[in-house]
mmCIF file of the N, C-alpha and C atoms, coordinates in Angstrom:
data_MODEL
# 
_entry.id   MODEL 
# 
loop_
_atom_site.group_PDB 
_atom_site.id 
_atom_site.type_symbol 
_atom_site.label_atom_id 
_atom_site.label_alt_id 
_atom_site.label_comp_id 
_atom_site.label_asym_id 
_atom_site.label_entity_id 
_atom_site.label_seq_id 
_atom_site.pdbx_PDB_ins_code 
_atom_site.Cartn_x 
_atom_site.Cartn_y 
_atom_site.Cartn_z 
_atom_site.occupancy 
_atom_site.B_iso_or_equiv 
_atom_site.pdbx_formal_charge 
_atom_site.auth_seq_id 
_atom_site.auth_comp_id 
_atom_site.auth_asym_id 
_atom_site.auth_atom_id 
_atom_site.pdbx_PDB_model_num 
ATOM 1   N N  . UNK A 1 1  ? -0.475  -1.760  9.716   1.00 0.00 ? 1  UNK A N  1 
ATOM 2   C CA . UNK A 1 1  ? 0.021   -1.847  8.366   1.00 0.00 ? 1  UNK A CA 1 
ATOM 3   C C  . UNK A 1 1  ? 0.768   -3.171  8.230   1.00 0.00 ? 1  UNK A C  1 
ATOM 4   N N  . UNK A 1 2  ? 0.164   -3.674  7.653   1.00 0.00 ? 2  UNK A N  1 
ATOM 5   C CA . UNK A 1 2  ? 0.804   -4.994  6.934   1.00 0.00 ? 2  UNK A CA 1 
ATOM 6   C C  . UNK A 1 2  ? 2.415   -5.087  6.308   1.00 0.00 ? 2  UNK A C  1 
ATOM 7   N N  . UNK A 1 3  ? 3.483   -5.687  6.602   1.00 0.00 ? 3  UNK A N  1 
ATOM 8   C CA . UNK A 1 3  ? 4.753   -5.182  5.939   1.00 0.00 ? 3  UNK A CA 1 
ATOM 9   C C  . UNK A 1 3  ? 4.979   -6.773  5.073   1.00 0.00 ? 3  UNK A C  1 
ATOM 10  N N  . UNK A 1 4  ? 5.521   -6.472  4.650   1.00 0.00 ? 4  UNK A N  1 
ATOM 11  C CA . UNK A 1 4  ? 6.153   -7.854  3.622   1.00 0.00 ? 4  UNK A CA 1 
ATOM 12  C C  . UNK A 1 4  ? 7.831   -7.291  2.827   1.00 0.00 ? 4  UNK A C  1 
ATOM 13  N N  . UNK A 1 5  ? 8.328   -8.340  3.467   1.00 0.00 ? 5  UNK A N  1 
ATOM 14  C CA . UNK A 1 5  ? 9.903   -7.771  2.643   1.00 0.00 ? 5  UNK A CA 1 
ATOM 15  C C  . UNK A 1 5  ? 10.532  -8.893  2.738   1.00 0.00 ? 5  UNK A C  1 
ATOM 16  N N  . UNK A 1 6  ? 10.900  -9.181  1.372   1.00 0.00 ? 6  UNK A N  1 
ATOM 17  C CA . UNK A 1 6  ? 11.481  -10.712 0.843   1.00 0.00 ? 6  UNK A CA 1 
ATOM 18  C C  . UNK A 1 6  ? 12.715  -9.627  0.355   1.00 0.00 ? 6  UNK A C  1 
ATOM 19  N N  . UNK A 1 7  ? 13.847  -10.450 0.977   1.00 0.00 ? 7  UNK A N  1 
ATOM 20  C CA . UNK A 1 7  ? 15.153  -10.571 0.452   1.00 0.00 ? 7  UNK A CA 1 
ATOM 21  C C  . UNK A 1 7  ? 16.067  -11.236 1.404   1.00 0.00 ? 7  UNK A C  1 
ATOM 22  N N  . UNK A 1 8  ? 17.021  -12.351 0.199   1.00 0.00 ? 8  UNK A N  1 
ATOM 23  C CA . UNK A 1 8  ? 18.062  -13.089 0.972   1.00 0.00 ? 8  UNK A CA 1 
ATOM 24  C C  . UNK A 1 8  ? 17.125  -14.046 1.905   1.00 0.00 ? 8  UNK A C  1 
ATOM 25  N N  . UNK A 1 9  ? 15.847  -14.440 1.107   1.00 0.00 ? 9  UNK A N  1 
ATOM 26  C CA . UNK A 1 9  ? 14.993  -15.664 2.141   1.00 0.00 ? 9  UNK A CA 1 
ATOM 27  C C  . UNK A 1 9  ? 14.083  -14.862 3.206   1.00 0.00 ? 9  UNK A C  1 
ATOM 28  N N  . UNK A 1 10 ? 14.118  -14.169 3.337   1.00 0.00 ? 10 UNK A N  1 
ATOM 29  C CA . UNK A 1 10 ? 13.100  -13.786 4.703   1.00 0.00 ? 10 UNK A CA 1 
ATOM 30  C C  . UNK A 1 10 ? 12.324  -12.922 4.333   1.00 0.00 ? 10 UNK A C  1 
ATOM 31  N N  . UNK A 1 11 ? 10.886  -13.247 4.906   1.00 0.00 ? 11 UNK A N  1 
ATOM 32  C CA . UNK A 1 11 ? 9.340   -12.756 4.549   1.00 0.00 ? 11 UNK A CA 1 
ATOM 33  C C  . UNK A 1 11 ? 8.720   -12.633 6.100   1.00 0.00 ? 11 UNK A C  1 
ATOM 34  N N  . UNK A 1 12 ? 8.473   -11.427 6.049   1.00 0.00 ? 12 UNK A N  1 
ATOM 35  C CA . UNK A 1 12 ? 8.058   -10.744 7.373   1.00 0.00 ? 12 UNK A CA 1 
ATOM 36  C C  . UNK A 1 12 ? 6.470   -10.210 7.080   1.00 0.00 ? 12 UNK A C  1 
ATOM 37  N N  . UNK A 1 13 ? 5.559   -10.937 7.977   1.00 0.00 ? 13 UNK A N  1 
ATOM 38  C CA . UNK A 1 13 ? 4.106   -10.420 7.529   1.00 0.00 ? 13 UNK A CA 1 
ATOM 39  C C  . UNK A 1 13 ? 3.045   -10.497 8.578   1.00 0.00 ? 13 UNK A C  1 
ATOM 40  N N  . UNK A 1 14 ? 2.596   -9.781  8.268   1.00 0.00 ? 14 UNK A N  1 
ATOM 41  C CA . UNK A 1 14 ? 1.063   -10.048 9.957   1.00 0.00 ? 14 UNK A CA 1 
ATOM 42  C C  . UNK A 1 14 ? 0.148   -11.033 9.396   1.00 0.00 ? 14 UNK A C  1 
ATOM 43  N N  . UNK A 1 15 ? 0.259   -11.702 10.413  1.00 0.00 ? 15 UNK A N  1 
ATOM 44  C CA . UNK A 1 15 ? -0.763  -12.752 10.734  1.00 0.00 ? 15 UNK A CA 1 
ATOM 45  C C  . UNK A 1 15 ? -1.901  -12.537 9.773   1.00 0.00 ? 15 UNK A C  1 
ATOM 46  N N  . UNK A 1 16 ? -2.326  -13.999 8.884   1.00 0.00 ? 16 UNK A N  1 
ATOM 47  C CA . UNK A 1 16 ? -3.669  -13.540 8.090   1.00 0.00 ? 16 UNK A CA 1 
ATOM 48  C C  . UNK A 1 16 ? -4.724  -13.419 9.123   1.00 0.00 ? 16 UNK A C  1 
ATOM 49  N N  . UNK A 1 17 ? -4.610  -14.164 10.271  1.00 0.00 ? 17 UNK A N  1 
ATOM 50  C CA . UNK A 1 17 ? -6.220  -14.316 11.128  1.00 0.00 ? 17 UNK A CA 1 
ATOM 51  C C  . UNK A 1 17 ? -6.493  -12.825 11.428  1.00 0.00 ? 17 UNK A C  1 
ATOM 52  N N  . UNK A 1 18 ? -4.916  -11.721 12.195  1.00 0.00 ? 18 UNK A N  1 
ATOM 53  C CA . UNK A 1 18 ? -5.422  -10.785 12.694  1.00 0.00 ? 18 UNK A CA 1 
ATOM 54  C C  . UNK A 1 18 ? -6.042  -9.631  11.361  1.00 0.00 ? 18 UNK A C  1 
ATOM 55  N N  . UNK A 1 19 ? -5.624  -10.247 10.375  1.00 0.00 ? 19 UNK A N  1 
ATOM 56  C CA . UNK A 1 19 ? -5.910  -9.356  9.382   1.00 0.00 ? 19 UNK A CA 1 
ATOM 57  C C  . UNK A 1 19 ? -7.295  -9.671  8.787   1.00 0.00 ? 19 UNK A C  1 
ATOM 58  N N  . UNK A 1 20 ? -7.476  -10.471 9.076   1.00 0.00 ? 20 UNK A N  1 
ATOM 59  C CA . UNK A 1 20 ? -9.391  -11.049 8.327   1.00 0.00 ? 20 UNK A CA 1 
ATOM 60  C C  . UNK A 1 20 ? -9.974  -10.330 10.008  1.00 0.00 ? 20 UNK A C  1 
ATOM 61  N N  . UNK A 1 21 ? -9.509  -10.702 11.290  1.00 0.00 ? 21 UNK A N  1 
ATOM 62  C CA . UNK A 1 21 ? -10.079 -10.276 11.909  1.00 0.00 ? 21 UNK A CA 1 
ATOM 63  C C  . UNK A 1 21 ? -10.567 -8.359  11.637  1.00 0.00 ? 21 UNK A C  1 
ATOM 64  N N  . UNK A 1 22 ? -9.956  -8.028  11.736  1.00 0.00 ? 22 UNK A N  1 
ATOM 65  C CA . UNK A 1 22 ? -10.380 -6.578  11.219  1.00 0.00 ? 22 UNK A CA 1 
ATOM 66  C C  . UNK A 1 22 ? -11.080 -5.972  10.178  1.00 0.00 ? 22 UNK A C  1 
ATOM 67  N N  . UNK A 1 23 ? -10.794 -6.955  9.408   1.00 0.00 ? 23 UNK A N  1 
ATOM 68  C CA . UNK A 1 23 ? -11.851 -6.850  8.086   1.00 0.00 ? 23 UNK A CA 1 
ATOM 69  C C  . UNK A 1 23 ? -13.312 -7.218  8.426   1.00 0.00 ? 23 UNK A C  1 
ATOM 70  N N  . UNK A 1 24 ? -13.433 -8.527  9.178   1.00 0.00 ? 24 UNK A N  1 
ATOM 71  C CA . UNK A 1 24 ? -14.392 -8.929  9.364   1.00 0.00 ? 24 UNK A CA 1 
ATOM 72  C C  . UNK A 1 24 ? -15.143 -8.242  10.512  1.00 0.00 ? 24 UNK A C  1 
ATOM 73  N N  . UNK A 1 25 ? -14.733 -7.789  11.240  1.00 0.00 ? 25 UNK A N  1 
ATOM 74  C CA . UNK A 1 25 ? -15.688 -6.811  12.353  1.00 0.00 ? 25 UNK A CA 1 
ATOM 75  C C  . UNK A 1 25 ? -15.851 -4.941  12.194  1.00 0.00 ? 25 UNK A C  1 
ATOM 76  N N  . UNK A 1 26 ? -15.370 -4.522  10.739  1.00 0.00 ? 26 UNK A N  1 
ATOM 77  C CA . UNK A 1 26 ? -15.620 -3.202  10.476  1.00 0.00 ? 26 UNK A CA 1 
ATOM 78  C C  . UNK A 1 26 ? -17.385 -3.715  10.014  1.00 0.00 ? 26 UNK A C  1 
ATOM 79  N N  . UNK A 1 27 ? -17.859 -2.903  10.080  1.00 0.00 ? 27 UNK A N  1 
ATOM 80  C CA . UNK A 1 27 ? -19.488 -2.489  10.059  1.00 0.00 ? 27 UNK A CA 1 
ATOM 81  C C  . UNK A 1 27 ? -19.608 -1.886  8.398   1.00 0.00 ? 27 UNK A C  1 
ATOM 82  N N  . UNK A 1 28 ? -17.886 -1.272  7.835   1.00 0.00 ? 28 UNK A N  1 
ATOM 83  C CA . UNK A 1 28 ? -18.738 -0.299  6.237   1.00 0.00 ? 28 UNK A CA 1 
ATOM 84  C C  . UNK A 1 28 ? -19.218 -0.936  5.676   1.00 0.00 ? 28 UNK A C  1 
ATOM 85  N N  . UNK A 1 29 ? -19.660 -0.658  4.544   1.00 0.00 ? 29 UNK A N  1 
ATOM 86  C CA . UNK A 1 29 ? -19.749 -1.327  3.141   1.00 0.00 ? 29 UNK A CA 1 
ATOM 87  C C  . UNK A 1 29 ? -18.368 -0.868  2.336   1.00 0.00 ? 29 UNK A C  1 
ATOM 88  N N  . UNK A 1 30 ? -18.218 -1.638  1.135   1.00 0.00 ? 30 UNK A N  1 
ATOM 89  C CA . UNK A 1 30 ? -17.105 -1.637  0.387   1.00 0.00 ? 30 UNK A CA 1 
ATOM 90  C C  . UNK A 1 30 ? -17.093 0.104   0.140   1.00 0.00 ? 30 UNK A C  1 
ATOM 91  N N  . UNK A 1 31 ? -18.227 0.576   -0.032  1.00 0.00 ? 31 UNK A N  1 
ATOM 92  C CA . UNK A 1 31 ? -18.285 1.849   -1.223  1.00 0.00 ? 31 UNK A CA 1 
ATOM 93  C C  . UNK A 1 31 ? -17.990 2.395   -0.045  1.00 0.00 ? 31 UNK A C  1 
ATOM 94  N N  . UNK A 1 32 ? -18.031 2.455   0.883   1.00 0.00 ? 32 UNK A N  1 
ATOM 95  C CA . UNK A 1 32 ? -17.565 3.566   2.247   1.00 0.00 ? 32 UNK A CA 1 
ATOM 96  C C  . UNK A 1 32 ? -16.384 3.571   2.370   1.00 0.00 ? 32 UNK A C  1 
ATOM 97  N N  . UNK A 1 33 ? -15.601 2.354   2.348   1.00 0.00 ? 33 UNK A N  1 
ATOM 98  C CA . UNK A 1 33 ? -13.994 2.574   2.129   1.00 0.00 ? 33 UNK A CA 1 
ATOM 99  C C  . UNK A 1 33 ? -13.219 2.752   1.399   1.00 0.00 ? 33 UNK A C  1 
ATOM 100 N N  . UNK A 1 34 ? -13.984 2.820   -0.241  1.00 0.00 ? 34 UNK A N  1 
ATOM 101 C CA . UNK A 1 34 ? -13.290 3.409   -1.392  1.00 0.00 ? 34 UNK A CA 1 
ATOM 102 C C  . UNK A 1 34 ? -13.585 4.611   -1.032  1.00 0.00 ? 34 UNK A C  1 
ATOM 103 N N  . UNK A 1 35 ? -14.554 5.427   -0.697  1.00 0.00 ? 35 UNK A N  1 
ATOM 104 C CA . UNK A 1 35 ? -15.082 6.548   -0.683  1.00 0.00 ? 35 UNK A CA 1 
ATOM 105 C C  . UNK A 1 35 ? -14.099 7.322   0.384   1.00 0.00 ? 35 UNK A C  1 
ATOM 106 N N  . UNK A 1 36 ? -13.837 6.533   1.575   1.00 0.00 ? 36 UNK A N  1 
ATOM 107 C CA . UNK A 1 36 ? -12.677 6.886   2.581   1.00 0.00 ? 36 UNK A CA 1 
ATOM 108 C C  . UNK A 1 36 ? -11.641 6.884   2.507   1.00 0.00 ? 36 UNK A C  1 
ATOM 109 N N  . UNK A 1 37 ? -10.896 6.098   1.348   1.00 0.00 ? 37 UNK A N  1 
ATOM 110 C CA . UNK A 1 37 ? -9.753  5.983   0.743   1.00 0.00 ? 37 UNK A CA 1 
ATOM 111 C C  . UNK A 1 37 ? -9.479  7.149   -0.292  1.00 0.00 ? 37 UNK A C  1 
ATOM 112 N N  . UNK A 1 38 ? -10.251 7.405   -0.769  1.00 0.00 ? 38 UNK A N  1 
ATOM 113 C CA . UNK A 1 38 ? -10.084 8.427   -1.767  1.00 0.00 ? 38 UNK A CA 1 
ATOM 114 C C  . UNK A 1 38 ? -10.298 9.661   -1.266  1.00 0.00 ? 38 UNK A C  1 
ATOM 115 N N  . UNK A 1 39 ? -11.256 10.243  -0.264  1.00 0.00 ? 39 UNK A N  1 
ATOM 116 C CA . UNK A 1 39 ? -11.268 11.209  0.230   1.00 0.00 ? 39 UNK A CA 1 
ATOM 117 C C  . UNK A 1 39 ? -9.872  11.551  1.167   1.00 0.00 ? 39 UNK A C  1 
ATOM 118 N N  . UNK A 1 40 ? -9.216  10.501  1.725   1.00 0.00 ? 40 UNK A N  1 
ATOM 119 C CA . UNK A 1 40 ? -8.242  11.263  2.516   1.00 0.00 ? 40 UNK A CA 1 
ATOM 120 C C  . UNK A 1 40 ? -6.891  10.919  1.454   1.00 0.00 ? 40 UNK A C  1 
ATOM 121 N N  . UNK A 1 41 ? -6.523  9.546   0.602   1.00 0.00 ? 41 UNK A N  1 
ATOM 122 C CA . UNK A 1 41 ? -5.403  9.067   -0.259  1.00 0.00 ? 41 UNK A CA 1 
ATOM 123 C C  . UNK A 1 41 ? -4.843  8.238   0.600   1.00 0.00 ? 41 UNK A C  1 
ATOM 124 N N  . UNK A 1 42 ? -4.101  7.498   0.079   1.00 0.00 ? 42 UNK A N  1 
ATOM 125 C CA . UNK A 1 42 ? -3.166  6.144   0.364   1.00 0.00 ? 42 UNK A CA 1 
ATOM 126 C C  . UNK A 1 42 ? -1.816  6.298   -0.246  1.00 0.00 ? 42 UNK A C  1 
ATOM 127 N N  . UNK A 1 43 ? -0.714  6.003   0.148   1.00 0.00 ? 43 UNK A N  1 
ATOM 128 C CA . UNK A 1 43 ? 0.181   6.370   0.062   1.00 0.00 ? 43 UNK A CA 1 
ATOM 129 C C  . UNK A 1 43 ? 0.857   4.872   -0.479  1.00 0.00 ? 43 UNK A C  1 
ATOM 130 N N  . UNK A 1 44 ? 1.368   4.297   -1.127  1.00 0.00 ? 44 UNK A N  1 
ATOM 131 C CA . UNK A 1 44 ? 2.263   2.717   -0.990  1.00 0.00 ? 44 UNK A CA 1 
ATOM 132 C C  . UNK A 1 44 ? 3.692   2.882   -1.555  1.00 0.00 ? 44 UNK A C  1 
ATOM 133 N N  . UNK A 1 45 ? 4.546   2.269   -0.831  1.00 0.00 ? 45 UNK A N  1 
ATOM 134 C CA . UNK A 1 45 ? 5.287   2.759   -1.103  1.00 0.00 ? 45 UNK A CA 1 
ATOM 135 C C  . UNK A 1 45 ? 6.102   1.008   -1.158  1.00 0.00 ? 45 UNK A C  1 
ATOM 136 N N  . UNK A 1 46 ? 7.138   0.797   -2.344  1.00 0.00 ? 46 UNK A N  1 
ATOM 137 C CA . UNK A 1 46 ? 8.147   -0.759  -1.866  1.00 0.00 ? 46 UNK A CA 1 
ATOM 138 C C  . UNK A 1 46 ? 9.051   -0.534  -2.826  1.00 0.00 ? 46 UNK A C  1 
ATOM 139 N N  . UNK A 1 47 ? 9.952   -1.724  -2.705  1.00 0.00 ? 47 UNK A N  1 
ATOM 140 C CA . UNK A 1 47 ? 11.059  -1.822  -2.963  1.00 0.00 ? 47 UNK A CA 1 
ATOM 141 C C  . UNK A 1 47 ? 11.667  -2.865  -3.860  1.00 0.00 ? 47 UNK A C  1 
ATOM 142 N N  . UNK A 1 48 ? 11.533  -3.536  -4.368  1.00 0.00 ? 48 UNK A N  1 
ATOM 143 C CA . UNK A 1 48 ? 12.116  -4.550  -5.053  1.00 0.00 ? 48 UNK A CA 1 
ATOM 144 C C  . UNK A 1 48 ? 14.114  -4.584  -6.016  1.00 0.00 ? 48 UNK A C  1 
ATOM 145 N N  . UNK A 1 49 ? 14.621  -6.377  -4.576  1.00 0.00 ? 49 UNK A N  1 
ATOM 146 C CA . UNK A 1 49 ? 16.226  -6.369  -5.139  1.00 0.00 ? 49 UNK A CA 1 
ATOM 147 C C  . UNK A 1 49 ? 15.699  -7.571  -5.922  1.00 0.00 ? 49 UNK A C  1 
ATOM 148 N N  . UNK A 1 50 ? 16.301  -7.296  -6.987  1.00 0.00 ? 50 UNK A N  1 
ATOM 149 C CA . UNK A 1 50 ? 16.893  -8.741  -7.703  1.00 0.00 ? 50 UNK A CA 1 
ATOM 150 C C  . UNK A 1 50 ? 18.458  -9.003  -7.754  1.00 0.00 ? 50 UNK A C  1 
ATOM 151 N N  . UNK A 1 51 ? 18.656  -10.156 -7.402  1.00 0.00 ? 51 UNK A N  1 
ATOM 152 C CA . UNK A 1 51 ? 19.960  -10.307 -7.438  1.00 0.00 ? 51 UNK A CA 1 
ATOM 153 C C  . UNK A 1 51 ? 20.550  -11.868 -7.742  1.00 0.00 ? 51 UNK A C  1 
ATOM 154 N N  . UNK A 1 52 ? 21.837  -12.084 -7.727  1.00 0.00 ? 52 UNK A N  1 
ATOM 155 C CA . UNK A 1 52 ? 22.313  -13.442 -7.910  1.00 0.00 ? 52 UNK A CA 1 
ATOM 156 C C  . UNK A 1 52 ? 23.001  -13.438 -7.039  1.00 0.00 ? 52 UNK A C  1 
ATOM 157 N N  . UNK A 1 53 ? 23.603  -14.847 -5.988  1.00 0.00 ? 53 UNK A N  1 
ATOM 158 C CA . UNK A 1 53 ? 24.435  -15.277 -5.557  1.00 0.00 ? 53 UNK A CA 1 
ATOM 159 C C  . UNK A 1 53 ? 24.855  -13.987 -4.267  1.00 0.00 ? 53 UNK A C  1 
ATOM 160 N N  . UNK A 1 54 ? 23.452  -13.493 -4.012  1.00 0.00 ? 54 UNK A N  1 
ATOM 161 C CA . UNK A 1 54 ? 23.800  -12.421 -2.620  1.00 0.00 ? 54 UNK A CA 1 
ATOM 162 C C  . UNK A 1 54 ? 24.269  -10.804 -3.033  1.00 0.00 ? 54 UNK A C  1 
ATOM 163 N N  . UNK A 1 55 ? 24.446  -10.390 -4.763  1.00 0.00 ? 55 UNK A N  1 
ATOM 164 C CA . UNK A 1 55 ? 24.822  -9.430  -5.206  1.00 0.00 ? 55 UNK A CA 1 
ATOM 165 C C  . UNK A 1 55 ? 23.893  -8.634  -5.532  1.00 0.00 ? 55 UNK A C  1 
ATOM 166 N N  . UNK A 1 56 ? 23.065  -7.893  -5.619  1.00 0.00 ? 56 UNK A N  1 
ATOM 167 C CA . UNK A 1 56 ? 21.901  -6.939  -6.025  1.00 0.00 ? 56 UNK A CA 1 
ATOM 168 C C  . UNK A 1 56 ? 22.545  -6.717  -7.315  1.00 0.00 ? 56 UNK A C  1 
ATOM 169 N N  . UNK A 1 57 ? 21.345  -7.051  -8.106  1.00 0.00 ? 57 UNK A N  1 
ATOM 170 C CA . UNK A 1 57 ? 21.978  -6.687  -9.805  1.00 0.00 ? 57 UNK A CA 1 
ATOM 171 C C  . UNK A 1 57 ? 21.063  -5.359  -9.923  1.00 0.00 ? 57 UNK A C  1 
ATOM 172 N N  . UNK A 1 58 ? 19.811  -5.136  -9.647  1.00 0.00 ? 58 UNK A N  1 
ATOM 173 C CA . UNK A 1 58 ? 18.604  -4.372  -10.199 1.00 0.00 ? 58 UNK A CA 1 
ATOM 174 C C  . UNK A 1 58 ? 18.047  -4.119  -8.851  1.00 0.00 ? 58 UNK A C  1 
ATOM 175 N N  . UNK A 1 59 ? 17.783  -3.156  -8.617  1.00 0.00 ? 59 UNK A N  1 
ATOM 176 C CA . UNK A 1 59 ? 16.847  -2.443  -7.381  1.00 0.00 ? 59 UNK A CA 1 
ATOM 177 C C  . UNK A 1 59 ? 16.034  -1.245  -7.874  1.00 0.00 ? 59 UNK A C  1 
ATOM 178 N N  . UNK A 1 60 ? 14.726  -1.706  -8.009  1.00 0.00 ? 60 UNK A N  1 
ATOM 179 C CA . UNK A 1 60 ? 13.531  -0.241  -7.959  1.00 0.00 ? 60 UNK A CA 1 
ATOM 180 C C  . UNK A 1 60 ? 12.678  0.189   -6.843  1.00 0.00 ? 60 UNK A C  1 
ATOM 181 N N  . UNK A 1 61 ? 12.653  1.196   -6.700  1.00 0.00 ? 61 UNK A N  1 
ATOM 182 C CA . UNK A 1 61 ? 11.976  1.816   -5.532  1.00 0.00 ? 61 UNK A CA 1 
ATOM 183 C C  . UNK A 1 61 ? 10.479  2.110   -6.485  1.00 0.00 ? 61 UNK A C  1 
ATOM 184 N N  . UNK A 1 62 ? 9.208   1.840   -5.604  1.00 0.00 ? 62 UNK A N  1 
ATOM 185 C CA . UNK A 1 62 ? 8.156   1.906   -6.136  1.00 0.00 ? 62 UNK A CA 1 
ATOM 186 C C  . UNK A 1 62 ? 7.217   2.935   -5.052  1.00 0.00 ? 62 UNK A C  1 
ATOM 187 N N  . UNK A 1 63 ? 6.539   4.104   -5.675  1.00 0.00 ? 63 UNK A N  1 
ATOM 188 C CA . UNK A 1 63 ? 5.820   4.619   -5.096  1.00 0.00 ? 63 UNK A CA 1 
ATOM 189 C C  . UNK A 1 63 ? 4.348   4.826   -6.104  1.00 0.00 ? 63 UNK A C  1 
ATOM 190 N N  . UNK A 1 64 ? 3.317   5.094   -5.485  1.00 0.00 ? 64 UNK A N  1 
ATOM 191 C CA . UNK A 1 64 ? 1.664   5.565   -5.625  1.00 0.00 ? 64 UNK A CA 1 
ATOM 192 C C  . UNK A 1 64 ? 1.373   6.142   -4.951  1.00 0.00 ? 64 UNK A C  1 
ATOM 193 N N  . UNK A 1 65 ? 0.362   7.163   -5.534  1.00 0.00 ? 65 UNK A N  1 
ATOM 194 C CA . UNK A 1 65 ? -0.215  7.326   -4.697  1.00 0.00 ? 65 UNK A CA 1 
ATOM 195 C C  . UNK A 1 65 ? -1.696  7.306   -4.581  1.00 0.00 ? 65 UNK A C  1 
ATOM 196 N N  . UNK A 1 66 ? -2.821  6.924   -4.397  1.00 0.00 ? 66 UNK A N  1 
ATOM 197 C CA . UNK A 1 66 ? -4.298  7.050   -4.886  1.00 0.00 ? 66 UNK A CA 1 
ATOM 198 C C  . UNK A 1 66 ? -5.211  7.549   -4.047  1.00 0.00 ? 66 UNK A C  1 
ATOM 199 N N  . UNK A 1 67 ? -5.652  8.951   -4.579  1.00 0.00 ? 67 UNK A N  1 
ATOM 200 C CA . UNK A 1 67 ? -6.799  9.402   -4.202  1.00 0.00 ? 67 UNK A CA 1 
ATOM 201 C C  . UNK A 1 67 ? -7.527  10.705  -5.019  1.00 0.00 ? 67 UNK A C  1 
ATOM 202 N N  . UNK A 1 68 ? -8.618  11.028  -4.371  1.00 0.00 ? 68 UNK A N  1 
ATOM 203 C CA . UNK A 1 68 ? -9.629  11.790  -5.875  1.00 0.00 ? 68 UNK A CA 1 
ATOM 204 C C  . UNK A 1 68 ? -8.971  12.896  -6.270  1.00 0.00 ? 68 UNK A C  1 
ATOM 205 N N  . UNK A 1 69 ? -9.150  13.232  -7.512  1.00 0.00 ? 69 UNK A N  1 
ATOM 206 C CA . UNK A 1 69 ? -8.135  14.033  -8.047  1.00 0.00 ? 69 UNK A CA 1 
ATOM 207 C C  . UNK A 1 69 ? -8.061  15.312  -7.716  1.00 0.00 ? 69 UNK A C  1 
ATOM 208 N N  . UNK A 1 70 ? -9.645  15.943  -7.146  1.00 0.00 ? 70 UNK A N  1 
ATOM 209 C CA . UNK A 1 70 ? -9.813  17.273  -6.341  1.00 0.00 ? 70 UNK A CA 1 
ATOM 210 C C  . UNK A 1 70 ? -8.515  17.357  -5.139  1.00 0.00 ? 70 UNK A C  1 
ATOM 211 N N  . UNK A 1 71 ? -8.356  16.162  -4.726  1.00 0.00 ? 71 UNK A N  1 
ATOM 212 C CA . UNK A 1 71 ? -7.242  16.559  -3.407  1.00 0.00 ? 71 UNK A CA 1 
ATOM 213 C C  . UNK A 1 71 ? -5.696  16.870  -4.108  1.00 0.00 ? 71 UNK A C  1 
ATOM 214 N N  . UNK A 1 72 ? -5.518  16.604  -5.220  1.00 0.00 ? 72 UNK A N  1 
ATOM 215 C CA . UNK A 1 72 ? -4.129  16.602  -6.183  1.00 0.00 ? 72 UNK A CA 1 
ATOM 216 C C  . UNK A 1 72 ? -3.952  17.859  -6.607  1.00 0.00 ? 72 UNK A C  1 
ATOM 217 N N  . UNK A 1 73 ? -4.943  18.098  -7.377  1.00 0.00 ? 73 UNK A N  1 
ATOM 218 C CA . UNK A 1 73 ? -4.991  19.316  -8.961  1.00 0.00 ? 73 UNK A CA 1 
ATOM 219 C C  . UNK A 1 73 ? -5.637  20.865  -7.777  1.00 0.00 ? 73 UNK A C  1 
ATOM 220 N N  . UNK A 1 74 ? -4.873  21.765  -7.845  1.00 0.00 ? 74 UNK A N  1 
ATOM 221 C CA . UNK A 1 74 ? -5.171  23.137  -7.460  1.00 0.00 ? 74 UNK A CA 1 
ATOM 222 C C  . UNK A 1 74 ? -6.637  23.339  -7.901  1.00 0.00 ? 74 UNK A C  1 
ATOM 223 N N  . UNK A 1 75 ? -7.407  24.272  -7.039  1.00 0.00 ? 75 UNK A N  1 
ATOM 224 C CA . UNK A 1 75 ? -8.801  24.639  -7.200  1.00 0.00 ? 75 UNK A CA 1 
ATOM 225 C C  . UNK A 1 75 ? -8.585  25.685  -8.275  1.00 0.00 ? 75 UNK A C  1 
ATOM 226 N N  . UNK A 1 76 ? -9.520  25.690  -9.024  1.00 0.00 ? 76 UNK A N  1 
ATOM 227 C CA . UNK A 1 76 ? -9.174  26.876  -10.389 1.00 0.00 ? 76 UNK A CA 1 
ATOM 228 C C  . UNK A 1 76 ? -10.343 28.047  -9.512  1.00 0.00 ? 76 UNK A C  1 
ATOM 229 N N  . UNK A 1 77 ? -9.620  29.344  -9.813  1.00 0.00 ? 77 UNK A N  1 
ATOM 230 C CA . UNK A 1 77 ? -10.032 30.473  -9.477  1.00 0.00 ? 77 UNK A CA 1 
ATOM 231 C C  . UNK A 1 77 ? -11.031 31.194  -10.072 1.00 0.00 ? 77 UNK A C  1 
ATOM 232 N N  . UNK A 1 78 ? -12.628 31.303  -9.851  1.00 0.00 ? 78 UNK A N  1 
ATOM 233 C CA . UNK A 1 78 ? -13.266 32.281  -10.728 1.00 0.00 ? 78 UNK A CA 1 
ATOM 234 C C  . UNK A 1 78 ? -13.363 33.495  -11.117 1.00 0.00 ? 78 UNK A C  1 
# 
């Protein structure tokens, strides 16, 4: 998992090479990993400070979540 967190100057992130590397030696096609993404969901979750002069004025916590809606919504009963 890739992290990124900017505040007070510092940006923490994985390497783009190791990250194309992995992309570039999976075998799916695109539609196999939407299809895999949605069948199990993805979770994202961040954070964003804004601030002045080292003070946090505004902080939101951000969550999603994405996947097919059968895994969300209760099975209706016949």
């Amino acid at each position: 998992m890739a992290a990124l967190q900017l505040r007070r100057g510092e940006a923490v992130t994985r390497e783009r090479a190791e990250a194309a590397g992995i992309i570039e030696s999976a075998d799916s096609s695109l539609l196999e990993i939407i299809d895999h993404v949605l069948n199990k969901g993805v979770m994202v979750h961040g954070e964003v400070f804004l601030g002045v002069a080292g003070v946090d004025l505004v902080y939101l916590r951000l969550s999603a979540m994405l996947c097919a809606a059968d895994r969300v919504l209760p099975r209706k009963r016949k």
